[in-house]
N, C-alpha and C positions, 0 to 999 in steps of 0.2 A: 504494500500500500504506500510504503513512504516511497517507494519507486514511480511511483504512478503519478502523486502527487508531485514531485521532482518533475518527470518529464511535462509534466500538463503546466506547471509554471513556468519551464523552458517553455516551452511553444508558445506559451501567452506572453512571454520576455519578447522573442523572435518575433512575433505579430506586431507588437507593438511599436517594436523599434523600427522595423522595416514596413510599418504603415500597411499592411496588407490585414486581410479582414477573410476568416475563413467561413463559406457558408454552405448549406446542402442544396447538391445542384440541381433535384426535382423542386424546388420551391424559387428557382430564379426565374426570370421573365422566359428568357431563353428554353428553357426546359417546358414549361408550362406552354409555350406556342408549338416546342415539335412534337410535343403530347395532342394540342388542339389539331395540327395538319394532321395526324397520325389517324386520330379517332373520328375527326369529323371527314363529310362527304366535300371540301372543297374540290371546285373544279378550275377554278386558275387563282391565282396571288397576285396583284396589281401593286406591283414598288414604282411608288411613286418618289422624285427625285432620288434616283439609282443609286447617282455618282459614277461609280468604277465596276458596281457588282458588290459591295460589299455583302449586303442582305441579304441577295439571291444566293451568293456563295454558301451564307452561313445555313440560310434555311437545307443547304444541299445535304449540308455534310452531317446535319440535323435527321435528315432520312426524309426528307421529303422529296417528291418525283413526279408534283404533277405539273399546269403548265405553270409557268413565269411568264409574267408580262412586264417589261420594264421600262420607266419613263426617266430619260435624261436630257432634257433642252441643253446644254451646255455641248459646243463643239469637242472638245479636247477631251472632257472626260465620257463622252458618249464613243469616240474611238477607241478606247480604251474599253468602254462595256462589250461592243461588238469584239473585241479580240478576246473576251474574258468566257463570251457566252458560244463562241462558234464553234464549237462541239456539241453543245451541249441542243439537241432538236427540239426541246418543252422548253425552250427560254425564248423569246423575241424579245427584242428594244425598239421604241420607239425614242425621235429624238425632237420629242414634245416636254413643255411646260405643261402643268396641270391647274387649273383656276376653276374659276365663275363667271367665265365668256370665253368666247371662241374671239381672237384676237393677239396679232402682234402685242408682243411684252417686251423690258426691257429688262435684265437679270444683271445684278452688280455681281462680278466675281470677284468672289478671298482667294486672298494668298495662300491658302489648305483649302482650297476646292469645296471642302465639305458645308465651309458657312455659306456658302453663295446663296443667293434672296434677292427677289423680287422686292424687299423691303429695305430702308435704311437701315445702316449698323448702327446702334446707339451703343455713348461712349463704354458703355459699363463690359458689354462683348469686349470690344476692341481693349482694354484692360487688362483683362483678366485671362484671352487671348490674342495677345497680337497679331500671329500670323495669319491670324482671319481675317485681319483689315481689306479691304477691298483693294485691287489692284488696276479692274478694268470694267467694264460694261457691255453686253450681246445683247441685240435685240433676237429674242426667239420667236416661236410660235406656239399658243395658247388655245387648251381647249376644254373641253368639259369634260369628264367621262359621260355625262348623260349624252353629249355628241357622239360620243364612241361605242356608245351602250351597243348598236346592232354590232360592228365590227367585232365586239370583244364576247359575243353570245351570249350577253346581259341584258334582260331575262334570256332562258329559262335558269344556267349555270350560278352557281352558288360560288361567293368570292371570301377572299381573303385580300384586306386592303394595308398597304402598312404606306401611313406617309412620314417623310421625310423632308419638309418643304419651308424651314427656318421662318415658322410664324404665319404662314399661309395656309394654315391648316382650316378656319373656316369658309375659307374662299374656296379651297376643294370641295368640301363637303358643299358648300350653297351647291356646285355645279354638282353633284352626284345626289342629288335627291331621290330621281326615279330609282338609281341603281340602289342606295341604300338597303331596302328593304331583305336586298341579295345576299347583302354582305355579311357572313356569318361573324365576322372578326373585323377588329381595325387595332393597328400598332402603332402609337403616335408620340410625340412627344408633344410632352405638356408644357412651358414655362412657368416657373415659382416667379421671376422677374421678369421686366420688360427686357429682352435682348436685340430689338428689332422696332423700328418705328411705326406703327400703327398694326402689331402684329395681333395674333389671335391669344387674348386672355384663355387659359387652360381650364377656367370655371364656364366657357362660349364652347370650348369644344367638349367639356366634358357633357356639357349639359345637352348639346345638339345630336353628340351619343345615345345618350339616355332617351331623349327622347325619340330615336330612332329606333329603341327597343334592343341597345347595348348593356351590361352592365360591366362597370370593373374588375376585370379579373387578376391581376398583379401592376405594384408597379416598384418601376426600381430607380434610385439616381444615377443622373447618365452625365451630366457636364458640372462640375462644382468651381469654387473659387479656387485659386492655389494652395489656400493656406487649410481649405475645407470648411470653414467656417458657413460658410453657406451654399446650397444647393441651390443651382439656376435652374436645372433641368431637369427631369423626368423623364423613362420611358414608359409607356403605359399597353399596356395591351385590356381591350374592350370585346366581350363575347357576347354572343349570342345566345341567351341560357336556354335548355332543355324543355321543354315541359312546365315553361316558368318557375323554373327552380333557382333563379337568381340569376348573379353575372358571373361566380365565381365558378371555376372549372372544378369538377368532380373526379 
């Protein structure tokens, strides 16, 4: 016993020092969504703002195998998706912005590709990371999924949505109203702070869920300050319950 307790204070020394946080990996977001692909009937996944393929990657290796549809408006890292996906025949990319109109848009690009937005960086992003500051500006092309609903066999196929769209997440949702109903799941990130100028309050998406007939099923912190002190960001995943048996997964 006093072995035991020795080692379990080393590891709690080691955790601490070196900032890491041990947890079980059926109760992370992650686990919890290849469990939903796994168990549920989806019939394609719509990654909205791509980037490179990160998503689609992770859901692969996760054990899912149905289709992928992927949206990246950005020239340079849509290049990049098509070299990431071209083996793979259940993936397409599309190299569309996603909104609440069909229309030319203008997209400020970061310096890490990943913050790039439709929206202004407010100072607090730019802070806490730098290399997200904007470098340049693309006008793309903007559409709705509801414009897209026949092309992507929405109705009748049952969807899994995950956005990715630095604050533009109500603006998706206005444009996917029809398609909502489809959507068994959605993976979003929330904001605890404003990180983008006129973006979407995570109490506007959470609530436009809900009333979509979503409820929360995990959520984890995904972007914090340097020092940790405070959580910017959330990643949330929102399901479609059972038999009205809630929003959390069983």
């Amino acid at each position: 016993m006093r072995f035991a307790a020795r080692a379990r204070a080393a590891a709690d020394w080691l955790m601490h020092r070196f900032d890491l946080e041990l947890r079980r990996y059926r109760y992370t977001l992650e686990a919890q969504r290849a469990r939903f692909l796994l168990t549920r009937e989806i019939d394609v996944l719509l990654d909205i703002g791509a980037n490179i393929g990160q998503f689609g990657r992770s859901v692969r290796r996760s054990g899912y195998r149905g289709e992928i549809v992927s949206f990246e408006p950005l020239p340079g890292a849509f290049q990049e998706l098509q070299r990431c996906i071209r083996r793979d025949e259940r993936w397409t990319a599309r190299q569309l912005a996603v909104g609440d109109r069909d229309a030319p848009i203008r997209i400020h690009v970061a310096g890490n590709s990943v913050s790039s937005s439709v929206l202004p960086m407010l100072p607090r992003h730019k802070a806490v990371a730098p290399n997200s500051s904007y470098v340049d500006s693309v006008d793309v092309t903007m559409c709705r999924l509801d414009s897209l609903a026949s092309s992507l066999g929405v109705p009748p196929r049952s969807v899994f949505l995950k956005l990715d769209v630095q604050g533009f997440e109500s603006a998706v949702l206005e444009g996917a109203r029809e398609i909502l109903p489809y959507v068994q799941a959605v993976q979003t990130e929330l904001s605890a702070v404003a990180l983008y100028e006129g973006q979407s309050a995570w109490t506007d998406v959470a609530s436009t869920l809900v009333a979509a007939g979503l409820g929360l099923a995990c959520m984890e912190r995904a972007f914090t300050d340097p020092d940790g002190a405070h959580i910017l960001q959330y990643d949330a995943l929102f399901v479609r319950p059972i038999d009205g048996a809630g929003g959390m997964l069983r």
